[in-house]
Each structure stands twice: as C-alpha cells, then as structure tokens.
TORKOL-4160 file (C-alpha; in steps of 0.2 Angstrom, whole numbers, padded with zeros to 4 digits, m for minus):
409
<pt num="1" X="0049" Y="m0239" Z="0027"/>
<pt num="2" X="0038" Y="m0222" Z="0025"/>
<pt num="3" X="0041" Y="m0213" Z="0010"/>
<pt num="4" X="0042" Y="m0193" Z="0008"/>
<pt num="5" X="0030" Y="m0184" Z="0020"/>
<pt num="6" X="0016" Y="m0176" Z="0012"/>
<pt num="7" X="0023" Y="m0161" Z="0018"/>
<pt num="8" X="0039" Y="m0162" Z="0011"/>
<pt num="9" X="0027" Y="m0167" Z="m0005"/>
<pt num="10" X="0019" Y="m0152" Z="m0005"/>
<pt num="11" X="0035" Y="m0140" Z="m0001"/>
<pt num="12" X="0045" Y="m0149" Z="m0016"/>
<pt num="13" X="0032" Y="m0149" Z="m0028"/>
<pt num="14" X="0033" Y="m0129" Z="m0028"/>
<pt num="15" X="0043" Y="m0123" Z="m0045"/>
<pt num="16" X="0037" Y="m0108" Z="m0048"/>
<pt num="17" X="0052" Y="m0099" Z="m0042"/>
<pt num="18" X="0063" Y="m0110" Z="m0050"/>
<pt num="19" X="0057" Y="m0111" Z="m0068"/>
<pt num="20" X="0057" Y="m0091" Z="m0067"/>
<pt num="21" X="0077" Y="m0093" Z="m0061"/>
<pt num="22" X="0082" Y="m0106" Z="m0074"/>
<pt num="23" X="0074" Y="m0091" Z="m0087"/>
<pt num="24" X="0087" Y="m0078" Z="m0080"/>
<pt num="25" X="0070" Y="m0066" Z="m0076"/>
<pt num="26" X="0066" Y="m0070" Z="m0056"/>
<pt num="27" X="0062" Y="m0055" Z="m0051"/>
<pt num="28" X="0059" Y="m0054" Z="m0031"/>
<pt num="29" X="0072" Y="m0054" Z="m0018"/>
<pt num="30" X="0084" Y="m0042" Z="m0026"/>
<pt num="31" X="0096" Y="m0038" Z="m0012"/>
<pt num="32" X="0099" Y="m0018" Z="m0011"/>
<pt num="33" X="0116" Y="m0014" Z="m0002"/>
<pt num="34" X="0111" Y="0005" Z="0002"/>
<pt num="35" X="0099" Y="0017" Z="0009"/>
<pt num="36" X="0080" Y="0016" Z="0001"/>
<pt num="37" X="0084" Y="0035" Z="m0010"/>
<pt num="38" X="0080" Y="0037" Z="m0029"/>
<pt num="39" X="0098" Y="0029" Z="m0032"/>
<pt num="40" X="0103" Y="0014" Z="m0026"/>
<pt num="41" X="0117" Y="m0002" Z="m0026"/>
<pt num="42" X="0111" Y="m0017" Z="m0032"/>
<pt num="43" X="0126" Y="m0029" Z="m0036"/>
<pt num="44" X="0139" Y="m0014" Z="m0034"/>
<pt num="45" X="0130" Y="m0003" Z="m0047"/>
<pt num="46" X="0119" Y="0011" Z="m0046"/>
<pt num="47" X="0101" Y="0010" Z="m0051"/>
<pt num="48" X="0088" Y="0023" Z="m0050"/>
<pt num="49" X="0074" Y="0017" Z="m0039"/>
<pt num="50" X="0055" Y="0016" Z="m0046"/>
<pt num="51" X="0049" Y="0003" Z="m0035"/>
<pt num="52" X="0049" Y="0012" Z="m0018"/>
<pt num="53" X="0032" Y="0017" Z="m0010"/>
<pt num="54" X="0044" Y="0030" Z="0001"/>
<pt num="55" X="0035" Y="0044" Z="m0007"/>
<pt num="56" X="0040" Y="0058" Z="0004"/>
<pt num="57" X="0056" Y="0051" Z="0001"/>
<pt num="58" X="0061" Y="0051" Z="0019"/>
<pt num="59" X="0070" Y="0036" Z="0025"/>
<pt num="60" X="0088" Y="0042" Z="0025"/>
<pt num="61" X="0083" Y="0059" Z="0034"/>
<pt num="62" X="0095" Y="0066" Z="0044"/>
<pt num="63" X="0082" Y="0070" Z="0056"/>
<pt num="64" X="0074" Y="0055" Z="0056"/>
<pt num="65" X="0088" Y="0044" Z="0057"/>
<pt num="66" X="0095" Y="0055" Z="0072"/>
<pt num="67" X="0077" Y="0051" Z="0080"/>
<pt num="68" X="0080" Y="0034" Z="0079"/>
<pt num="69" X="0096" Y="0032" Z="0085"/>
<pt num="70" X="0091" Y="0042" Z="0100"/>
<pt num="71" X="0076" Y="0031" Z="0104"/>
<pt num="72" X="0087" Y="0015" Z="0105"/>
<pt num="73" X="0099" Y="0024" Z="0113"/>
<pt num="74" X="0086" Y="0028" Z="0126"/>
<pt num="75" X="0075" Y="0013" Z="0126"/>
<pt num="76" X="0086" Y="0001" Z="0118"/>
<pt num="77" X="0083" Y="m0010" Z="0103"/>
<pt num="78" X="0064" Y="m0017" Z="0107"/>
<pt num="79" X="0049" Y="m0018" Z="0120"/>
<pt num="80" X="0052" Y="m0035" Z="0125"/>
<pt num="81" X="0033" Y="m0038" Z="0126"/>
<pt num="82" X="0017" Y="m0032" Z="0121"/>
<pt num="83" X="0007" Y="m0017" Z="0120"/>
<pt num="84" X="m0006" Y="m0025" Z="0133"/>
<pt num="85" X="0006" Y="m0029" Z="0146"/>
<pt num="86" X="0025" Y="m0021" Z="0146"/>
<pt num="87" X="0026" Y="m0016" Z="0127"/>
<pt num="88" X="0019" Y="0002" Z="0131"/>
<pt num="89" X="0032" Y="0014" Z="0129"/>
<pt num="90" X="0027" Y="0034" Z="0131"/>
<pt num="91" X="0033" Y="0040" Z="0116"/>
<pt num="92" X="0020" Y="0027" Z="0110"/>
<pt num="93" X="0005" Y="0036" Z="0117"/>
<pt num="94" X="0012" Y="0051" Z="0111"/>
<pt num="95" X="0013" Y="0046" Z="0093"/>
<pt num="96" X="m0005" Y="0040" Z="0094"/>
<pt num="97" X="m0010" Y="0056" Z="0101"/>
<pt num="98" X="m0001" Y="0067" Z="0087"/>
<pt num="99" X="m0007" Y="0055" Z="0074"/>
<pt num="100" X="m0024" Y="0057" Z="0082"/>
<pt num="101" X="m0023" Y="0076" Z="0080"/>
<pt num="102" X="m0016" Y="0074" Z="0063"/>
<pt num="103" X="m0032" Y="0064" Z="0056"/>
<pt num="104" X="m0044" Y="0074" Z="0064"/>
<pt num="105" X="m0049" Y="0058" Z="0075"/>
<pt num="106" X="m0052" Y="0057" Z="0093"/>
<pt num="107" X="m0040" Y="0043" Z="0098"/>
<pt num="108" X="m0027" Y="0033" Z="0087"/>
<pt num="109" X="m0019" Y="0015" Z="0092"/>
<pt num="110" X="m0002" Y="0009" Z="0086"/>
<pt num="111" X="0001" Y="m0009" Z="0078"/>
<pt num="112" X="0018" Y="m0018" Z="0074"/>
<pt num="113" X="0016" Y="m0017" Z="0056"/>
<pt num="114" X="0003" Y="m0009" Z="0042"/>
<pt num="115" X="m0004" Y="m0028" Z="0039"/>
<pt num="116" X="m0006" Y="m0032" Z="0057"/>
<pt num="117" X="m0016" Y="m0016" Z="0059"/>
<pt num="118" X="m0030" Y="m0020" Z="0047"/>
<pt num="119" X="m0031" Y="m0038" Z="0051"/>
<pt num="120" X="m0033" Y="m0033" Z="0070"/>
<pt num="121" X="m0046" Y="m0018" Z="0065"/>
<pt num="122" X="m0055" Y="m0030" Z="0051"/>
<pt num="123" X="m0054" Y="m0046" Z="0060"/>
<pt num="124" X="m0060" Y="m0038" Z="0077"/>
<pt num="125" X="m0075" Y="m0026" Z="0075"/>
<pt num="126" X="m0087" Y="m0039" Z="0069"/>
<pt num="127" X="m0092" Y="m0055" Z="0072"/>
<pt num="128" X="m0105" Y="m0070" Z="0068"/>
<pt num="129" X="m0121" Y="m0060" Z="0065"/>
<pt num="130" X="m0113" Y="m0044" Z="0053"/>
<pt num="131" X="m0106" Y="m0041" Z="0038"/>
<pt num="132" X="m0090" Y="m0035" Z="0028"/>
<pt num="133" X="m0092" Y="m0025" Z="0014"/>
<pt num="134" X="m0075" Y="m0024" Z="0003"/>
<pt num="135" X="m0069" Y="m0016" Z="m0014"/>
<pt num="136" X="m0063" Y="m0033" Z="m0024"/>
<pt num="137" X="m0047" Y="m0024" Z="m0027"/>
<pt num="138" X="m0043" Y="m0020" Z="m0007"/>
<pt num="139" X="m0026" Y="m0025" Z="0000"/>
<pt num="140" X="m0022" Y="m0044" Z="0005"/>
<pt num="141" X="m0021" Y="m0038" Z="0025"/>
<pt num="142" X="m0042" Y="m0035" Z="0023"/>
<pt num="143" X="m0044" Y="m0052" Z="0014"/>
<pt num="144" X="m0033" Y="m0059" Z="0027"/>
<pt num="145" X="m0042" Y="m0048" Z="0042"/>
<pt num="146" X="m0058" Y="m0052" Z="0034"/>
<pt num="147" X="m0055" Y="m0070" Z="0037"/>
<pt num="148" X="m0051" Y="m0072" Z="0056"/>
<pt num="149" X="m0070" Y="m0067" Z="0062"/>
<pt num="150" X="m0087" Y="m0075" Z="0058"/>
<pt num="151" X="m0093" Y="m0062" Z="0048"/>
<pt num="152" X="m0100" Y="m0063" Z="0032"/>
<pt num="153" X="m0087" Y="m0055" Z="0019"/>
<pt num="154" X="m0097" Y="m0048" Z="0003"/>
<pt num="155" X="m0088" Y="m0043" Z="m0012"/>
<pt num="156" X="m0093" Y="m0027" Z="m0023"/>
<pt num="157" X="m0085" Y="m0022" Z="m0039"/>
<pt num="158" X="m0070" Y="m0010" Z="m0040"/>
<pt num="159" X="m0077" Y="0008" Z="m0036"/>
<pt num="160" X="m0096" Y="0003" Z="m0043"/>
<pt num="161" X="m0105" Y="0012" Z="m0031"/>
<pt num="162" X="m0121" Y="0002" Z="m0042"/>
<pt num="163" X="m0114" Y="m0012" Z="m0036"/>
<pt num="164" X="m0110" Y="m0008" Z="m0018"/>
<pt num="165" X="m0130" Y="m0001" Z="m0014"/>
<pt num="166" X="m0135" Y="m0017" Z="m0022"/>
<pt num="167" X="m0126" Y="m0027" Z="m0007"/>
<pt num="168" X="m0132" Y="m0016" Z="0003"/>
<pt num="169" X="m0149" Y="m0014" Z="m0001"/>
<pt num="170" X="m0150" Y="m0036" Z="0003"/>
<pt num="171" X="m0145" Y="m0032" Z="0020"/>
<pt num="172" X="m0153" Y="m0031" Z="0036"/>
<pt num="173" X="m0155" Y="m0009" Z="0039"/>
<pt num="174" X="m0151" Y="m0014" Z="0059"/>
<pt num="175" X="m0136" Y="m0026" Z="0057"/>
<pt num="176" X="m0120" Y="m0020" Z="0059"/>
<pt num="177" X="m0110" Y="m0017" Z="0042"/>
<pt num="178" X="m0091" Y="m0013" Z="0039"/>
<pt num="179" X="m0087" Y="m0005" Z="0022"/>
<pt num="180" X="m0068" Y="m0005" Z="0021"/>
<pt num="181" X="m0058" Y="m0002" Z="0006"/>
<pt num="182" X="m0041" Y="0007" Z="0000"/>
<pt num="183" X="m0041" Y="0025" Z="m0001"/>
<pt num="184" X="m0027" Y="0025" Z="m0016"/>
<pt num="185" X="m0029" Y="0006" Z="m0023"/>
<pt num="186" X="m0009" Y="m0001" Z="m0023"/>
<pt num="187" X="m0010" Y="m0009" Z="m0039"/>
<pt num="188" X="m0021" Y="0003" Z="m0050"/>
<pt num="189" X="m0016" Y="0020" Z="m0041"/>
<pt num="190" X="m0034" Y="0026" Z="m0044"/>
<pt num="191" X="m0043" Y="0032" Z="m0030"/>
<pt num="192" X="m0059" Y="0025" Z="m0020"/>
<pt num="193" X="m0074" Y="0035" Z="m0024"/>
<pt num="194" X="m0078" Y="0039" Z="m0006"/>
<pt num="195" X="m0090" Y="0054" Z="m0007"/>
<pt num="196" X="m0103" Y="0041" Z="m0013"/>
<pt num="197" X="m0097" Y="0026" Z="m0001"/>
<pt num="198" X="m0098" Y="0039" Z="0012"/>
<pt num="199" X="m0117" Y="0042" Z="0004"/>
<pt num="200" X="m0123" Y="0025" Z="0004"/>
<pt num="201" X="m0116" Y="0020" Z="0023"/>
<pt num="202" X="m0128" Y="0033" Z="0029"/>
<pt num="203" X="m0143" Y="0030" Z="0019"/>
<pt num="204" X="m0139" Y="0011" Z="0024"/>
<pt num="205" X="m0134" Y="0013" Z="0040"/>
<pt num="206" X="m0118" Y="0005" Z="0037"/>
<pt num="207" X="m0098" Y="0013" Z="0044"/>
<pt num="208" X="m0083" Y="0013" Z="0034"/>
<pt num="209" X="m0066" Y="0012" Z="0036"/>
<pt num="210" X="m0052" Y="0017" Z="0025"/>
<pt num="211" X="m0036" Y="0010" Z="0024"/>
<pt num="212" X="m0024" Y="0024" Z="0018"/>
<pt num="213" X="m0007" Y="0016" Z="0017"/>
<pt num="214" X="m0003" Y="0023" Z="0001"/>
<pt num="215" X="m0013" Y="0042" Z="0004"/>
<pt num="216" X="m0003" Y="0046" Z="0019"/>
<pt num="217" X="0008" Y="0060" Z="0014"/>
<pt num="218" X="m0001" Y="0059" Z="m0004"/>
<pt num="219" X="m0017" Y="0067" Z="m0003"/>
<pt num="220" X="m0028" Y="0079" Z="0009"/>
<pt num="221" X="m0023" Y="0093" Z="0017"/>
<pt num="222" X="m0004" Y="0092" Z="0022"/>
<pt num="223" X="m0006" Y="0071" Z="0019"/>
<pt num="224" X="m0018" Y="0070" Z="0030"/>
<pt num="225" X="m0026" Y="0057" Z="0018"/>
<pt num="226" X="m0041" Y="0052" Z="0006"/>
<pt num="227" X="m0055" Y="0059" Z="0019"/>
<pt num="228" X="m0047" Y="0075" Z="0021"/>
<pt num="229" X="m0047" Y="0073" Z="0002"/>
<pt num="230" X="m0064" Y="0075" Z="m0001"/>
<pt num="231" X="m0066" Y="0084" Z="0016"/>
<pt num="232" X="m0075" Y="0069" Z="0024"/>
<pt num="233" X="m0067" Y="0066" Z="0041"/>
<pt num="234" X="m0081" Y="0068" Z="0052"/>
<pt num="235" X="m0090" Y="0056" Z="0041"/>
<pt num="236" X="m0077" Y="0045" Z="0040"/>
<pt num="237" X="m0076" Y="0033" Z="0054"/>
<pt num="238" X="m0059" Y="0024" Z="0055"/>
<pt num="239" X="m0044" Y="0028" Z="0047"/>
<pt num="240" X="m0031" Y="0014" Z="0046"/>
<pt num="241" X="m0012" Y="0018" Z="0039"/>
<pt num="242" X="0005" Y="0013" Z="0039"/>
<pt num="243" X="0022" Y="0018" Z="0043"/>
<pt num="244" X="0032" Y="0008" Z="0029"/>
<pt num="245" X="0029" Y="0021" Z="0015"/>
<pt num="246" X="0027" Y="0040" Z="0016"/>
<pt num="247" X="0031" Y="0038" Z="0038"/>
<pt num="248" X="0047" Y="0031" Z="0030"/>
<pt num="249" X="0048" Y="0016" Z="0045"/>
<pt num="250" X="0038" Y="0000" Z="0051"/>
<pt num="251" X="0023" Y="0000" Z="0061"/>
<pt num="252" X="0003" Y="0001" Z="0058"/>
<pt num="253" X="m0011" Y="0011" Z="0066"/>
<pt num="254" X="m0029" Y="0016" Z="0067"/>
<pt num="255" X="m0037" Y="0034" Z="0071"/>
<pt num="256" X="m0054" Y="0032" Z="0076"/>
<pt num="257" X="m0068" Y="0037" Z="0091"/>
<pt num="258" X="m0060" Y="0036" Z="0107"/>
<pt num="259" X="m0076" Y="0020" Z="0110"/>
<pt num="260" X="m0066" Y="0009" Z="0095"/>
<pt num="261" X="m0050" Y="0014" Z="0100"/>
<pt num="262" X="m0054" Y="0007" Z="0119"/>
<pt num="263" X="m0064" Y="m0009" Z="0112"/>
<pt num="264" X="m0049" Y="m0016" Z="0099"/>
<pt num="265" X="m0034" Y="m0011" Z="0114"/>
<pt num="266" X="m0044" Y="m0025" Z="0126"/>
<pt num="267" X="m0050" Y="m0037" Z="0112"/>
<pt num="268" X="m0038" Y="m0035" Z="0096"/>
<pt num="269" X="m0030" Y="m0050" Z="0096"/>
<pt num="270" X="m0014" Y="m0043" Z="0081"/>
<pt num="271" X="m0010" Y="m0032" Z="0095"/>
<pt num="272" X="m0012" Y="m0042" Z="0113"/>
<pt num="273" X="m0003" Y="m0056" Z="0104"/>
<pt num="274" X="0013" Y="m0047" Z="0096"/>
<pt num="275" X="0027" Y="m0040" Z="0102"/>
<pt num="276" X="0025" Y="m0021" Z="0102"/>
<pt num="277" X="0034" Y="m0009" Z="0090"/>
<pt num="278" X="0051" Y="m0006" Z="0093"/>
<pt num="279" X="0058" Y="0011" Z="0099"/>
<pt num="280" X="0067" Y="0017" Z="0083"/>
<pt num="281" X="0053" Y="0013" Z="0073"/>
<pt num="282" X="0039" Y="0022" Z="0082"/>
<pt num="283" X="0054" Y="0037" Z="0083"/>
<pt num="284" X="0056" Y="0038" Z="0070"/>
<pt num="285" X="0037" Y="0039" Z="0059"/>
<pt num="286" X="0036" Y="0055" Z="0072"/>
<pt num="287" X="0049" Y="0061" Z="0065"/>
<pt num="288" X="0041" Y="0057" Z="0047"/>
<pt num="289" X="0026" Y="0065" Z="0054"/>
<pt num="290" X="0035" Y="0081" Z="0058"/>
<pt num="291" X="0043" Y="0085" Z="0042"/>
<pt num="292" X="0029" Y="0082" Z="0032"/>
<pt num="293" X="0019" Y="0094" Z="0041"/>
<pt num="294" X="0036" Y="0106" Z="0042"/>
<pt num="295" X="0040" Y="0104" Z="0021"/>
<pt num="296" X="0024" Y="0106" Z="0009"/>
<pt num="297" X="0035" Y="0106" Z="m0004"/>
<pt num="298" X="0039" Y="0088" Z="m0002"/>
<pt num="299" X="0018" Y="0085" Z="m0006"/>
<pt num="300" X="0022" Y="0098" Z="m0021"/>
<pt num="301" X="0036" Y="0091" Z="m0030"/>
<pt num="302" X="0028" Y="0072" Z="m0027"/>
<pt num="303" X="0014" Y="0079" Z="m0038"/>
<pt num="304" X="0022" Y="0088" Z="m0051"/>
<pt num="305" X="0032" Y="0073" Z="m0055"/>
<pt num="306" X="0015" Y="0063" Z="m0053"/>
<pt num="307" X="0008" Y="0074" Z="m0069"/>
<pt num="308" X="0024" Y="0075" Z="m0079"/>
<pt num="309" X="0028" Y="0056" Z="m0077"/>
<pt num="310" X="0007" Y="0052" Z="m0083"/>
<pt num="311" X="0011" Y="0065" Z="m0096"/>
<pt num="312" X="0027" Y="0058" Z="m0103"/>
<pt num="313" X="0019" Y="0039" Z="m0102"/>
<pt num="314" X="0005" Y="0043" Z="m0110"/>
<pt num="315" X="0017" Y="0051" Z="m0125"/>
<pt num="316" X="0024" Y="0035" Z="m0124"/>
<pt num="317" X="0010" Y="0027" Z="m0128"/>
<pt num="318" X="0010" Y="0016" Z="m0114"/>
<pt num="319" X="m0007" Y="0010" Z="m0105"/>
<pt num="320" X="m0007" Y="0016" Z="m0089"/>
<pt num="321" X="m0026" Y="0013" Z="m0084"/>
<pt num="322" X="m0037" Y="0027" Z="m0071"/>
<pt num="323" X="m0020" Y="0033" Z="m0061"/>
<pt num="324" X="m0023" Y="0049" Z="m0052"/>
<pt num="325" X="m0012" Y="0046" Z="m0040"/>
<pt num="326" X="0012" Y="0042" Z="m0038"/>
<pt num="327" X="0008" Y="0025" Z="m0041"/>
<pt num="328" X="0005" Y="0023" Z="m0061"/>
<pt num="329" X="0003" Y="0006" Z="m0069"/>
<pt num="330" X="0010" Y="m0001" Z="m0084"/>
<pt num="331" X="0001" Y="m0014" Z="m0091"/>
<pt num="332" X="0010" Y="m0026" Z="m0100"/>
<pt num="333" X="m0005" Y="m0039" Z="m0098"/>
<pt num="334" X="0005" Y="m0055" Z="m0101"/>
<pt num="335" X="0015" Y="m0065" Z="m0086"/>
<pt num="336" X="0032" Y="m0069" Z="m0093"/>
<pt num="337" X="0034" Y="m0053" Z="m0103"/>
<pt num="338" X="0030" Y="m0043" Z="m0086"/>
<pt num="339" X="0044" Y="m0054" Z="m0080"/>
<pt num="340" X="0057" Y="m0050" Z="m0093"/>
<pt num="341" X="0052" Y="m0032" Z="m0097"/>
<pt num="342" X="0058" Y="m0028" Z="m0076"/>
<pt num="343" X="0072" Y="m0038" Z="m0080"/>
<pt num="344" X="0080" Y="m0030" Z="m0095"/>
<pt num="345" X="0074" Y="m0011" Z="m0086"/>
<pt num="346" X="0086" Y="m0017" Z="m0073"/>
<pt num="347" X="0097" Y="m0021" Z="m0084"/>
<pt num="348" X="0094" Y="m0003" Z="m0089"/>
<pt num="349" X="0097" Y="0006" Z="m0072"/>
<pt num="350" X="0079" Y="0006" Z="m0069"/>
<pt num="351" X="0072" Y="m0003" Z="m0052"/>
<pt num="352" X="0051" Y="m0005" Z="m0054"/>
<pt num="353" X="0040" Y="m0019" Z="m0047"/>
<pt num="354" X="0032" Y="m0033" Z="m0058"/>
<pt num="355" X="0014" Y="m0037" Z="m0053"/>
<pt num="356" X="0009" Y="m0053" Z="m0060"/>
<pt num="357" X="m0007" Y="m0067" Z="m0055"/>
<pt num="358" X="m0013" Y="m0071" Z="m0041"/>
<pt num="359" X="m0009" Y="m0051" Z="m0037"/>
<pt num="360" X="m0020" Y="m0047" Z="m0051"/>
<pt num="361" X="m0031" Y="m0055" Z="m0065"/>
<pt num="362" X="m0017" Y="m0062" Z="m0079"/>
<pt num="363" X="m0022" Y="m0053" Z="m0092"/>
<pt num="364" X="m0020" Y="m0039" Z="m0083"/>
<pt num="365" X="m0001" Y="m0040" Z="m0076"/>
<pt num="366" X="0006" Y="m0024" Z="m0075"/>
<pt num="367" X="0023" Y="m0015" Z="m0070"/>
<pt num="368" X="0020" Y="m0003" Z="m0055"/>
<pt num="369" X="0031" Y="0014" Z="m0057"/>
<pt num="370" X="0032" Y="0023" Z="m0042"/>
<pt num="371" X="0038" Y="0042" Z="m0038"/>
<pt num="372" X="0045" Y="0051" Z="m0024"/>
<pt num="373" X="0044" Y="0068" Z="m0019"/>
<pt num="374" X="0065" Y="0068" Z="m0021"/>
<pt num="375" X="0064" Y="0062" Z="m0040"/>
<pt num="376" X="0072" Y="0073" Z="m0052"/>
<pt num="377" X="0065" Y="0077" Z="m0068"/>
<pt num="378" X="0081" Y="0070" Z="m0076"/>
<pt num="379" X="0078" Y="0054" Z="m0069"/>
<pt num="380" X="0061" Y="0053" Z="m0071"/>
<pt num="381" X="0065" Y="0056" Z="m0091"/>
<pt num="382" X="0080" Y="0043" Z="m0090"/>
<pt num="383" X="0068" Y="0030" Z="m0083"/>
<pt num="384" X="0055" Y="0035" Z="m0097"/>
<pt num="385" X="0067" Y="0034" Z="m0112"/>
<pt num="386" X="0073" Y="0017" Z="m0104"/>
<pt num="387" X="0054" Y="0009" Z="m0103"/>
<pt num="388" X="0052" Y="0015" Z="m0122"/>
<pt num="389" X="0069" Y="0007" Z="m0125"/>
<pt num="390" X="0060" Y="m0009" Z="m0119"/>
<pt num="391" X="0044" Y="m0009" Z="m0124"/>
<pt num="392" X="0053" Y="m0006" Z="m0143"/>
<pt num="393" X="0064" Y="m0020" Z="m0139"/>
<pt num="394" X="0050" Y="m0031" Z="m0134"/>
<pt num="395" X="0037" Y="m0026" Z="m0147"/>
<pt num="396" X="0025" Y="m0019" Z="m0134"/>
<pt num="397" X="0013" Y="m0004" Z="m0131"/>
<pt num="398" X="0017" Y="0007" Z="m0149"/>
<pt num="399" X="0028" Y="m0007" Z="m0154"/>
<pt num="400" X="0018" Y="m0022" Z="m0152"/>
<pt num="401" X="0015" Y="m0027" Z="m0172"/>
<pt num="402" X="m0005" Y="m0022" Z="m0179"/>
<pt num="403" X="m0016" Y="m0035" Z="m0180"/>
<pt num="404" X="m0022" Y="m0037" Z="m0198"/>
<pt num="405" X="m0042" Y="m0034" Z="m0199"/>
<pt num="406" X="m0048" Y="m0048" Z="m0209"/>
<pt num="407" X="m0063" Y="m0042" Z="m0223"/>
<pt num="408" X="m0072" Y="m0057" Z="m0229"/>
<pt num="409" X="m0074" Y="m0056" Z="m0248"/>
C-alpha cells in the first residue's frame, strides 16, 4: 500500500504558521468586523487602524458607496465574462478614459486587480530577444510578471542610478529594454529617483514604466502620481496603478500611448483570460477619482500627518530609514521581535503590519506604519506614545541596552 503523496508531504511539512500560533504572535489574517476607517473592530473592540494603504481615506464614502450600490443595482453583481469578449461594460471605457485624462496619457486599460495589471503589462511587452530592467526592491506582481515571458530580467540595486547605467551600458543600444520600478517603494516608502531613470532610458534608449500603486492620491499634482511628481509625464511612458489603495476599491490599470494600450488589449493574456472587473468596483474608483480631484484637502492633511508622524518617530528615536512618503518603516531588524512588537501594539489599540523575510532581507524586518488623510493628530500621538510604550517594553530602539566598547589594555 502507498504511503503519504509527496504532495501531501510537501503541504504537511509547512509550520511556519503554526510555530508563530503556538507563540500567541501570528500575526496575518486578523479578521476586522467593520468598515476599513482609522478605527476599527477587531474581536469586538476598537483599534485605531495604521496598517491601511486607504490613504485618501475613502472606502466608506458616502459617495462612493452610493456609486457602487447603483452600479450593481444597474448591472448587477459581475461581467460574467471577460473584457475581450462580454466583460466590457461602458462605464468601463469611461473610467479608462477619465483615468487617461487624469495621467496625462493617451489611452488607459482596466485590469481586475493591481497585481494582474503589472503581471499583464510586464509579462506582455517583451519577449525572447529584450530585456527587463527592475529596482531589486520593486513589488512581487513585477517579479511575478517578469516571469511569464522569455525575457532576460536584470536586477539593479535599489535607486543606484550607478548601478542601473552600468546594466545598461552592457546592452545592445537597438534592443528593446523595459525599466519598470515602484514610484513610492511599499516597504521603504522612499521614492524612485526618476529624473535620472528618466535620463538614462534616453541616452540608452531604453522605456520605462512606473508602477504607482502607492503614489496615486500621494504625490503629483492633485495625486496624479510620481511622473507628475517630478513633472515627467511626457517622458514617462506607462503608468500602471491600482484601485485597492487611495481609489479605495479593487481593480488595476495601465495609462499609456493609445499603440501599447491597443497591443496588451489583443495580446495581454491577465486580461483575455480573467473575468472582468466587476460593476461596483469599477463604480466605485471613479467615484474615488472624483473626490480626490473635488477635495485637495485630503492630499494636505495626508501630508501634514506624513511630517508630524516622521517628526514625532524620529523624537522617538525609532529608525525609520529614507521615508519621504505615508508609508514610514520601523525597523525592528529581528523576526520574532517584529512579530511580538505587532502583537503587544494590538494589544495596545494599535493595528500596523509586520514585514518580515522573504518580504525583505531578515536583518532588515520592519513594522510598516501607514497614515490616512482622515487621521487625527490625536490618534497619530496615541499610536506614537503606544509604539514607545513597546519599544521600552521590549528593550528596542532608545531602549535596547548599550553595548559595552571593549579597550584592550
């Protein structure tokens, strides 16, 4: 009689999870029972929320939940297909023209999800004979993207724009060549240095792509993202984005030429091959759209709590790296104690994300805080007194005990 499929092997042998649960600090899958605001339930109690990337703060809208109510009451609760054959709705097109409008771009194309976007955009434009130029810090979905064409995938190091003309500088001047990288890196919360990417695709003749999940709503003129940043849309030529964070819904896009636009709508296989996205989400990001265009004080207040939240860690004394940006990093720089400092802060009141290896190196695990434009300035200093309360509680950061200099004799 056969023994235990190697399958089953595999599955069983996976404890990772379970040593972290047998601790009491598991920290993933923490059910929430309300909307995604700066307060919510988690087991019947309220916690203030610090782990959202809603930084508009617009998932419980009035006017955004009213637009997606009326889509499914319109349309119904899906597309029941794909976009490339009877998934195309017209309120569809007309997101991807506002969004076009929006980023300055000729043409813009909708995907189901943020991930779905850049694995159709990265794993579609090149094939056997070009190459894929990427941060080393860029978003699992380019990895992934990256993966699914014949390309050659070459690695520079995190914003070293010395390391990135060296790559290109070993490649044919006449092949194509993709840079793509994060405008607002997710982990870090720095930004890309896109001026001199921008500078070495045209003396190399290479195009670049930025994905701008986390600078929608952020940065540019009205959140119109890191090209409109640094005033480089012209010379930007795809801008890929997301709907789960400052759109405050699901779904993915790309603005680019109305050429690209044409060429990934016959040949993007994460778009021919999914289901299309559904009516209330779709709604319900152009309703997102509108307000954030309708309320610059949303893009205000997100950044005068950016500055006072930097300002008040860094009195802390906690280690918050090269954040410019709502995303700000604690670095803890040690696995478990990542684990048990998010624990304790929700014990605390305080919801943030642990970020531990594979996600980043080990020694550089980190908690990432995040803001909204609808935090508070009390809040903001209750979370802040809370992570000090922690960080004291488990010697870390200004508590962490002085190592004694040894002077040999």
């Amino acid at each position: 009689m056969m023994g235990v499929k190697p399958f089953y092997k595999k599955m069983e042998s996976f404890d990772s999870n379970i040593v972290l649960e047998q601790h009491g600090i598991y920290p993933y899958f923490r059910p929430i029972s309300s909307d995604q605001d700066t307060v919510v339930k988690i087991h019947g109690k309220d916690v203030l929320m610090f782990g959202s990337n809603s930084y508009m703060g617009l998932t419980n809208h009035p006017y955004v939940k009213e637009a997606s109510i009326k889509a499914i009451e319109k349309y119904g609760s899906g597309c029941a297909g794909s976009r490339f054959l009877n998934g195309t709705l017209d309120i569809h097109i007309e997101l991807e023209e506002k969004l076009a409008r929006f980023l300055g771009k000729e043409s813009a194309l909708i995907f189901s999800t943020g991930f779905q976007a850049n694995l159709g955009v990265v794993g579609t434009l090149t094939g056997r004979h070009d190459y894929i130029l990427i941060d080393e810090l860029d978003h699992a979905s380019i990895y992934e993207g990256a993966r699914l064409n014949f390309s050659k995938v070459i690695k520079f190091r995190h914003n070293d724009m010395n390391s990135l003309e060296k790559r290109l500088a070993n490649l044919p001047i006449d092949a194509i060549k993709l840079i793509i990288i994060d405008g607002v890196f997710s982990m870090e919360g720095d930004i890309a240095d896109l001026p001199n990417i921008v500078r070495l695709a045209e003396k190399y003749n290479a195009t670049v792509a930025v994905d701008d999940a986390h600078s929608i709503g952020v940065l540019g003129d009205q959140g119109r993202g890191t090209a409109s940043h640094f005033g480089l849309t012209d010379r930007v030529d795809m801008i890929v984005g997301t709907f789960s964070k400052s759109l405050a819904s699901l779904g993915g896009f790309v603005a680019a030429d109305e050429s690209v636009i044409n060429y990934l709508k016959h040949n993007a296989r994460a778009l021919i091959f999914s289901a299309s996205a559904t009516p209330a989400s779709v709604a319900s990001a152009s309703a997102a759209l509108d307000i954030i265009q309708k309320e610059p004080w949303r893009i205000e207040t997100l950044w005068d709590n950016t500055y006072y939240t930097i300002k008040r860690l860094t009195e802390l004394g906690f280690e918050i790296g090269n954040s410019q940006t709502p995303i700000i990093p604690i670095y803890i720089r040690d696995n478990l104690k990542t684990f048990e400092f998010t624990k304790l802060l929700l014990e605390e009141q305080v919801f943030v994300n642990p970020v531990v290896s594979p996600a980043v190196p080990s020694n550089s695990s980190l908690i990432r805080f995040s803001l909204m434009a609808t935090h508070t300035k009390e809040q903001i200093e209750f979370a802040t007194e809370k992570l000090d309360k922690v960080a004291k509680k488990l010697r870390l950061g200004r508590y962490a005990p002085k190592q004694k200099i040894h002077v040999p004799v």
